[in-house]
C-alpha positions in Angstrom: 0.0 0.0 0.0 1.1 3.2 -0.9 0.0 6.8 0.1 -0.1 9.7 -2.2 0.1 13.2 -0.5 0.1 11.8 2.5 -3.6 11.5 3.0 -5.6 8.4 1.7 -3.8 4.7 0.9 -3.7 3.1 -2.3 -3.8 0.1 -3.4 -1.3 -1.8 -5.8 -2.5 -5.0 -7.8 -0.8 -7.2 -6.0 -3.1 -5.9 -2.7 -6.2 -5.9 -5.1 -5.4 -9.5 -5.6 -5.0 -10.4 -2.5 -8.5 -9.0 -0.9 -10.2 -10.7 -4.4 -8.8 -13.8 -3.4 -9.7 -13.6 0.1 -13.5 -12.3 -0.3 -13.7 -15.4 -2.6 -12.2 -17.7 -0.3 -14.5 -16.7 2.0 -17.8 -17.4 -0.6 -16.3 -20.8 -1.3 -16.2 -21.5 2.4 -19.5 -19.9 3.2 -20.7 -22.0 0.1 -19.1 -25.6 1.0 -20.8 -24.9 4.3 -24.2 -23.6 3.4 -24.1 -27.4 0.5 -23.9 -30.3 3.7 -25.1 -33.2 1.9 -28.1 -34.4 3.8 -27.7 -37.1 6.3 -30.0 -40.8 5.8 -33.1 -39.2 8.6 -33.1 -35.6 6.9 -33.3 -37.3 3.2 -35.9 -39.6 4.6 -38.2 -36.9 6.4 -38.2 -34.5 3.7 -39.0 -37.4 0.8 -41.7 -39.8 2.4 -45.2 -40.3 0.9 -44.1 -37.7 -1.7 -43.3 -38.7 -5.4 -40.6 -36.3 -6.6 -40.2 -35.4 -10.2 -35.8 -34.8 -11.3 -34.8 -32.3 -14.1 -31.4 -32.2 -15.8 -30.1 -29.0 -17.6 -33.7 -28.0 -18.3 -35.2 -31.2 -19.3 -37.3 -34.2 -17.7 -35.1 -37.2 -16.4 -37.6 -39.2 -14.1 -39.8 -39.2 -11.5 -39.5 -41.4 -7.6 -42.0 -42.3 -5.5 -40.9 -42.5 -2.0 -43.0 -45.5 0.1 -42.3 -46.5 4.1 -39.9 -48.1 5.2 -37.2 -47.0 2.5 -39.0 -48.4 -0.5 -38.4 -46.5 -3.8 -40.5 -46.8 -7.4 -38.9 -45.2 -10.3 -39.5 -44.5 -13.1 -37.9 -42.6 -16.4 -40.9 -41.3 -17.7 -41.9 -44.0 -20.0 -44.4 -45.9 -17.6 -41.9 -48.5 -16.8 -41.5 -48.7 -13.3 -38.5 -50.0 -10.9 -39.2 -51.0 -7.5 -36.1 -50.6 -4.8 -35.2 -50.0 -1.6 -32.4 -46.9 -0.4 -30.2 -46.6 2.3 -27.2 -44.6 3.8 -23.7 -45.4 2.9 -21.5 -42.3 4.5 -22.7 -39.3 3.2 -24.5 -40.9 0.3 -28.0 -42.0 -0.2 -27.8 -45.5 -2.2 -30.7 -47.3 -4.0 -30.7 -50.9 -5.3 -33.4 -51.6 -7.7 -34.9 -55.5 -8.6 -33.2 -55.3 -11.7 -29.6 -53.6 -11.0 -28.1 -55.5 -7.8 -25.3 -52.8 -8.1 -26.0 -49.7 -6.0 -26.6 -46.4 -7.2 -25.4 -44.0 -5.3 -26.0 -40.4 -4.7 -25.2 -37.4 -2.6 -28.1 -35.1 -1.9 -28.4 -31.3 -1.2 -31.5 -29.5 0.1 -32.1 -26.2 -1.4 -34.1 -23.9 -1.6 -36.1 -24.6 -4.4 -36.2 -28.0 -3.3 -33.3 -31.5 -3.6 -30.0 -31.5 -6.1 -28.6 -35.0 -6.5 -25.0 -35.7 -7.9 -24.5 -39.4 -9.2 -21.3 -40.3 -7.2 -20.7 -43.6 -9.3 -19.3 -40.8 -12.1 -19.9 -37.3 -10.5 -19.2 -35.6 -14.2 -21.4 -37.5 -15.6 -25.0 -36.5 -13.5 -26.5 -33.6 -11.5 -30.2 -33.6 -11.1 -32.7 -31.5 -9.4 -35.9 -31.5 -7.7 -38.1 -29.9 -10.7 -41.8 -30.9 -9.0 -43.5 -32.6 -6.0 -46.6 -34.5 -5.4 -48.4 -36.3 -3.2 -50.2 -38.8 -5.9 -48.7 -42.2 -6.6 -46.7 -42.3 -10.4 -48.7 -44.2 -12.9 -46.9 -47.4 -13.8 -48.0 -49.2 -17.0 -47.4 -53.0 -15.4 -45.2 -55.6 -16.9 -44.9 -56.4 -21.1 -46.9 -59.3 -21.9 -45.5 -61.3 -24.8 -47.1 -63.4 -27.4 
């Protein structure tokens, strides 16, 4: 810091950076703390009896009913429905469905327009977000009868 005449400082880049990087140190911090994923009893009060409907970048990506006792239907949109059950690995929420044995698991924010979800199998690869809520079951179309 400099002074010129003697009566107010100023500042030179390198103290410009400095209080940059600082005040966005501080956002990030303020940030990462405001984002705790949710723990396994928050995720499961805020999501019973409700069917939630997930968006990605602007676009429909499926819908999840959320039953007692951890019990999950989903559903991609297409009236095919996948029942499963969820549970708490860490600071994940994981779901195994009848047909995938491999978990599927997911770290979950609350926000305040509602959930954000980030795939944690591949992180880059999925973000969703709650887009609507609703009390009424999801319509499933039943099983595919063949000739």
């Amino acid at each position: 810091m400099s002074f010129v005449d003697g009566a107010r400082p100023v500042y030179d880049s390198r103290m410009k950076h400095l209080l940059i990087s600082a005040a966005l140190a501080g956002l990030t911090t303020v940030a990462a703390w405001a984002a705790e994923p949710m723990s396994g009893a928050e995720f499961e009060a805020y999501v019973t009896g409700k069917t939630l409907y997930f968006g990605q970048n602007g676009e429909a990506y499926g819908v999840e009913e959320y039953l007692d006792n951890r019990r999950v239907r989903w559903s991609f949109l297409d009236g095919e429905c996948k029942d499963g059950i969820w549970y708490e690995e860490g600071e994940m929420i994981c779901f195994i469905y009848d047909d995938t044995p491999d978990p599927q698991c997911w770290t979950f924010y609350r926000e305040t327009n509602g959930l954000r979800a980030i795939f944690e199998n591949n992180p880059q690869a999925t973000t969703l977000y709650e887009a609507q809520q609703s009390d009424e079951p999801m319509m499933c179309l039943g099983p595919e009868i063949g000739v």
